[in-house]
C-alpha positions as CSV (number, residue, x, y, z in Angstrom):
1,X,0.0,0.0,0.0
2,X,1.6,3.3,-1.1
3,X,-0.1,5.9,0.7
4,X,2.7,8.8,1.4
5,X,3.7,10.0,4.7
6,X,4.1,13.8,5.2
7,X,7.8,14.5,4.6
8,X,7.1,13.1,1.3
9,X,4.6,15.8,0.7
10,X,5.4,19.4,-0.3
11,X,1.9,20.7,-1.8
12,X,0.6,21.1,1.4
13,X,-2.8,22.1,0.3
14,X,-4.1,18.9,-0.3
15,X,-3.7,17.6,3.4
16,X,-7.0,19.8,3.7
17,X,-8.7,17.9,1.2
18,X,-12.1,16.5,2.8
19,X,-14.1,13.7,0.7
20,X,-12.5,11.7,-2.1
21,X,-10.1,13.9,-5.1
22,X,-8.5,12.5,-8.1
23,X,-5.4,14.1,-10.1
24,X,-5.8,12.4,-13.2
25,X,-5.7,12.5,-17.0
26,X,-8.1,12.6,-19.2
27,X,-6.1,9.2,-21.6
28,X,-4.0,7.5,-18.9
29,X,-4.4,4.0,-19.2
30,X,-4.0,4.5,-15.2
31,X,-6.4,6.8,-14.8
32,X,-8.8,5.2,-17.1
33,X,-8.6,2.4,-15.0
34,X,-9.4,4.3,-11.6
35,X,-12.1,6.0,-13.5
36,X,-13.8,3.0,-14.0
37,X,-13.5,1.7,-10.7
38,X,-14.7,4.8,-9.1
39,X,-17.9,4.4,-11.6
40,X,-18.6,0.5,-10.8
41,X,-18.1,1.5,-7.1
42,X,-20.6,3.9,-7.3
43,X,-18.2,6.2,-5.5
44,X,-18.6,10.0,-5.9
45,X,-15.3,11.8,-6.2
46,X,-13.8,15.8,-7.2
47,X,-11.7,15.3,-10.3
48,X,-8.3,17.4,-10.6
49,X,-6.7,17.0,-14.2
50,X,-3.7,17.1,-15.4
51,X,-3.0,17.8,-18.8
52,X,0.4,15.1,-19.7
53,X,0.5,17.1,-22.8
54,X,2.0,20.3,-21.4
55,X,3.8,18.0,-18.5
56,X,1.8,19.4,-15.3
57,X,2.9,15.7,-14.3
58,X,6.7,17.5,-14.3
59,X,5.9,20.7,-12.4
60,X,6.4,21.5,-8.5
61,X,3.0,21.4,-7.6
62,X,2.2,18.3,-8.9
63,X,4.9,16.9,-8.1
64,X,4.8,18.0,-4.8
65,X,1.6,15.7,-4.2
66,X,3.6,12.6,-6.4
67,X,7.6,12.6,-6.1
68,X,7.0,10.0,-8.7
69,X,5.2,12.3,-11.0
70,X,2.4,9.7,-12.3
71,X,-1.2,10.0,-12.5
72,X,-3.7,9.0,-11.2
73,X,-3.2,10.5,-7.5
74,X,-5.8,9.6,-5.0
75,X,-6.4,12.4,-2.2
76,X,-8.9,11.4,0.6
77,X,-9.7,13.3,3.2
78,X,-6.0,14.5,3.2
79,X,-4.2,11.2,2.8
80,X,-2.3,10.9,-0.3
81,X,-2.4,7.5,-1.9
82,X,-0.5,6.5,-5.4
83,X,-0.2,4.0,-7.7
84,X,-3.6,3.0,-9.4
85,X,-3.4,-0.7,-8.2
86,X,-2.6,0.2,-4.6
87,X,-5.4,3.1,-4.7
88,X,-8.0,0.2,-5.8
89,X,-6.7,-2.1,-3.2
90,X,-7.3,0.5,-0.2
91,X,-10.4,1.6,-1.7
92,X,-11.5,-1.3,-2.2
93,X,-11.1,-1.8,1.6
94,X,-12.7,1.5,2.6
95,X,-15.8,0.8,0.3
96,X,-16.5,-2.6,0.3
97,X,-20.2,-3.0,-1.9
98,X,-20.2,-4.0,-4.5
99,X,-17.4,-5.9,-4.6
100,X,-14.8,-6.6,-7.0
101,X,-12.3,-8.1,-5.1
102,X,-13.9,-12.0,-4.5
103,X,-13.6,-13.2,-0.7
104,X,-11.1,-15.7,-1.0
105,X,-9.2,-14.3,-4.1
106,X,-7.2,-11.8,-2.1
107,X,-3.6,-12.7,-2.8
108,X,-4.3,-14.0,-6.4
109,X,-5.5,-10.6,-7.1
110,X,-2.8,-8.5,-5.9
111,X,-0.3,-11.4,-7.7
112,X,-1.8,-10.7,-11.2
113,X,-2.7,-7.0,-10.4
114,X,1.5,-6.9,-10.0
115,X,2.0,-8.7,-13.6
116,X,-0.5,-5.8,-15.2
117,X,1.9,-3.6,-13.3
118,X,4.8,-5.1,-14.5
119,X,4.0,-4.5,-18.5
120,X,3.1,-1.2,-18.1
121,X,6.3,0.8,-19.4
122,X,5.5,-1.8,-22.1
123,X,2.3,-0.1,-22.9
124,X,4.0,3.3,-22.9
125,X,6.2,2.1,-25.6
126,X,3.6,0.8,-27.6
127,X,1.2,3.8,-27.1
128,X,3.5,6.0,-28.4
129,X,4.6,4.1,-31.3
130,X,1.3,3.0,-32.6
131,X,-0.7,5.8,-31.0
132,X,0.0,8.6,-30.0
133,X,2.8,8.8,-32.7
134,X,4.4,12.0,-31.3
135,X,6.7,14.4,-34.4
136,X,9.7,14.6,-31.8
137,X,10.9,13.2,-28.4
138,X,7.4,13.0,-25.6
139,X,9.3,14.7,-22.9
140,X,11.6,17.8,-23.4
141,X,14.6,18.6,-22.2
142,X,13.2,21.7,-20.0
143,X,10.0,19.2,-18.6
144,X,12.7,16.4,-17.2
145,X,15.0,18.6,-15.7
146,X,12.4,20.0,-14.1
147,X,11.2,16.3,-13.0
148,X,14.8,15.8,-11.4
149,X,14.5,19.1,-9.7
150,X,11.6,19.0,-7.8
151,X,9.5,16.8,-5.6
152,X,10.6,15.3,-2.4
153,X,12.1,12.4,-3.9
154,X,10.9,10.3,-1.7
155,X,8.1,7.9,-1.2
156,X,7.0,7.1,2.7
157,X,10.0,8.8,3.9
158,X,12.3,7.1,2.3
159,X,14.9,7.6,-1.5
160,X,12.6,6.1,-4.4
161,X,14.6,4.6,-7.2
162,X,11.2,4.9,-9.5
163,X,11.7,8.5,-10.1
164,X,15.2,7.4,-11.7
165,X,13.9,4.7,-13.9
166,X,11.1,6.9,-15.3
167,X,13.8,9.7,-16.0
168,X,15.9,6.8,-17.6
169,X,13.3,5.6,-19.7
170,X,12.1,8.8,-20.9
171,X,16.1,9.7,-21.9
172,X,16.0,6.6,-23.7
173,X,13.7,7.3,-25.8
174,X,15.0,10.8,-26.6
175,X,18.3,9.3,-27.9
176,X,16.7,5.9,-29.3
177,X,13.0,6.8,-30.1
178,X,10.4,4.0,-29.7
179,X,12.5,1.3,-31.8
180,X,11.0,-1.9,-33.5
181,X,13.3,-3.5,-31.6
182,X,11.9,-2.7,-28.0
183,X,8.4,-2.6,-29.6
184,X,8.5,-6.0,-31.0
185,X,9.4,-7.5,-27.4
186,X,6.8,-5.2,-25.7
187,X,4.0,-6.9,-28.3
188,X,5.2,-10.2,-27.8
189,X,4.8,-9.9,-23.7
190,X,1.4,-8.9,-24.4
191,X,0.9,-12.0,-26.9
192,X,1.9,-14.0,-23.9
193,X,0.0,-12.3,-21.0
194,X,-3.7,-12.6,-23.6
195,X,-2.9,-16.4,-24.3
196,X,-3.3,-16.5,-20.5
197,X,-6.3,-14.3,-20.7
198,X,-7.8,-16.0,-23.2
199,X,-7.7,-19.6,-21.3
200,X,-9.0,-17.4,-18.5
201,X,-12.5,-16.7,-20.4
202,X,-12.2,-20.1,-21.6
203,X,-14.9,-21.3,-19.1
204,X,-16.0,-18.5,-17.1
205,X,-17.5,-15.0,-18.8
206,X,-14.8,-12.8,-16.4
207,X,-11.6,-13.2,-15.5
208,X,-12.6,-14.4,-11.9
209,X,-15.4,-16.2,-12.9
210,X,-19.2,-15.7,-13.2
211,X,-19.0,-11.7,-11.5
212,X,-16.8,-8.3,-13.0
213,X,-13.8,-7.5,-10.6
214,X,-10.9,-5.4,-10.7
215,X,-8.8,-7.7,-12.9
216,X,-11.5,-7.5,-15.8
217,X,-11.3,-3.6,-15.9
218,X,-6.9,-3.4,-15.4
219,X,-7.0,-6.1,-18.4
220,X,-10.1,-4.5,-20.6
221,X,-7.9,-0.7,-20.7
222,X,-4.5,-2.9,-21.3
223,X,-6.4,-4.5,-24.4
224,X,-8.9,-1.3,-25.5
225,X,-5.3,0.4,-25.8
226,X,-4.1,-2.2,-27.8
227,X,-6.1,-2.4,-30.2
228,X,-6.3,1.1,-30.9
229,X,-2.7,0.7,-31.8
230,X,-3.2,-2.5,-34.5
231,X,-2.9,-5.2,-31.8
232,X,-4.8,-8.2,-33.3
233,X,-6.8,-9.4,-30.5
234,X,-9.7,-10.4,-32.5
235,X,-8.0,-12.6,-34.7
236,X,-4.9,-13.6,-32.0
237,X,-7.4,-13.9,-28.8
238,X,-10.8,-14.1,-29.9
239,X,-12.5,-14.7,-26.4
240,X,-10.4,-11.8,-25.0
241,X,-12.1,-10.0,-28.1
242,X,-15.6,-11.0,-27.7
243,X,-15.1,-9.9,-23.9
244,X,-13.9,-6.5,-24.8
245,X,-16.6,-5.7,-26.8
246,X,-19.0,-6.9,-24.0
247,X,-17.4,-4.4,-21.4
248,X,-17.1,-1.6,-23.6
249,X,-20.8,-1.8,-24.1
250,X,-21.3,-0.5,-20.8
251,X,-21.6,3.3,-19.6
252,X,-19.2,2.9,-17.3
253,X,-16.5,1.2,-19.9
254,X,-17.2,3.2,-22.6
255,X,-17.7,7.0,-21.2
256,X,-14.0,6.4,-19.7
257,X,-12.0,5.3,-23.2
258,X,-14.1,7.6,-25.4
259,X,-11.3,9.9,-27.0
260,X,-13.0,13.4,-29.0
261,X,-13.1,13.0,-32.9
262,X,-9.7,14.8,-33.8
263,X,-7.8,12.6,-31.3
264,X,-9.4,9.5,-33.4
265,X,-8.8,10.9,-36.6
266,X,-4.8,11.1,-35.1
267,X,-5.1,7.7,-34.4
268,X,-6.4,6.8,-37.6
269,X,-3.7,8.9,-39.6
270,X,-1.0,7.1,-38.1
271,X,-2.4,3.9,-38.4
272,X,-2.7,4.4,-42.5
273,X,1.3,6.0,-42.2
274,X,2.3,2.6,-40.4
275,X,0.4,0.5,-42.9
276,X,2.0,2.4,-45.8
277,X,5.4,2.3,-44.5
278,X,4.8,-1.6,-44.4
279,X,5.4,-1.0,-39.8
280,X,2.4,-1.8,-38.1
281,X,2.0,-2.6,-34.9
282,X,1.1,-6.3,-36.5
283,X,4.0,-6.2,-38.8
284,X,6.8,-5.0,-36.4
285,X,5.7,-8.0,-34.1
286,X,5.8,-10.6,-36.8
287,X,2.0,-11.5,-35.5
């Protein structure tokens, strides 16, 4: 449970915060997620954006509520809670109906919640490669200095080493770019973790069985980004298809990954330059 202790926090208008608050953005796969949640929940919260775009995510305020500088950041009643996963798990706990953590299923939950956790700088390759398709490096030279400046940099009082690898990464891809090579391993995780899926849903309409819980909405956002990108799933997965489509049916799905017409006309431009260019998502993996 990552909830921050008060050296770690340098915004100190948020330990005023009464009710439930969420820093988020508007197409974080993270915050998508937690959006979700919060609607199955039934749970009324004050949204905060942040716009990723113009790297709010880098600046001292925000990053004096996250030293990590990641979205979404829960705020309740003047506790400070990050990392989506851990933010379901405690709210999970603090609002218990309906449930979507099963009695019993506890620990296998959190295991696989860790493996969604565990691809998700795997998704950020693949998003911006096959979606978001940015002209020139995501993060600028200004916006990460100003990440290594600023913030606490530390997370319940003590040094975090996440902050490091997330300014690694992002210099990375500066120098590199989002290469087929790193891509094409990224894709093929993914290929692995939806075979798994797809046994999953083999039997039982969710992944836990015969109810919706957490692990069908951290999975549904993984895939619905996917396949905005190329990602085969129909064809490659077809149960893991079919149960996409039954999720994003629903209001509470769908309002979440709905993206305004110019961002899907973006998507769709960059799809028809990979496909020209012969370096789709589907190509580049050798699917």
């Amino acid at each position: 449970m990552v909830q921050l202790v008060d050296s770690d926090i340098k915004t100190r208008e948020v330990l005023d915060w009464k009710g439930v608050h969420l820093l988020h953005a508007t197409g974080s796969s993270c915050s998508q997620k937690l959006r979700i949640f919060l609607n199955v929940k039934g749970i009324k919260w004050q949204s905060h954006l942040v716009d990723l775009h113009a790297n709010e995510n880098f600046r001292p305020w925000f990053l004096g509520i996250n030293p990590r500088g990641l979205v979404p950041v829960l705020v309740h009643d003047g506790a400070v809670h990050i990392e989506s996963n851990d933010i379901i798990t405690y709210l999970e706990r603090v609002f218990p109906a309906p449930r979507l953590i099963p009695a019993g299923f506890e620990n296998e939950v959190a295991k696989l919640l860790r493996h969604e956790d565990d691809l998700h700088l795997d998704l950020r390759t693949l998003s911006f490669r096959f979606v978001f398709n940015p002209p020139g490096p995501p993060k600028s030279a200004e916006a990460l200095q100003s990440y290594a400046a600023n913030g606490s940099g530390t997370v319940q009082g003590v040094k975090d080493p996440d902050k490091a690898a997330q300014i690694e990464f992002w210099e990375r891809v500066t120098k590199e770019g989002f290469t087929d090579d790193r891509a094409r391993t990224s894709a093929r995780k993914f290929r692995v973790a939806f075979d798994e899926l797809e046994q999953r849903l083999a039997t039982n309409p969710y992944m836990l069985g015969n109810a919706l819980s957490v692990l069908d909405i951290a999975w549904f956002i993984y895939a619905n980004r996917l396949a905005l990108g190329g990602y085969p799933i129909a064809r490659l997965h077809p149960r893991v298809g079919a149960w996409m489509e039954k999720l994003a049916a629903r209001p509470e799905f769908s309002r979440e990954i709905a993206s305004p017409p110019e961002v899907m006309a973006h998507i769709a431009a960059t799809r028809r330059a990979h496909e020209q260019a012969g370096k789709t998502l589907e190509a580049v993996a050798e699917f």
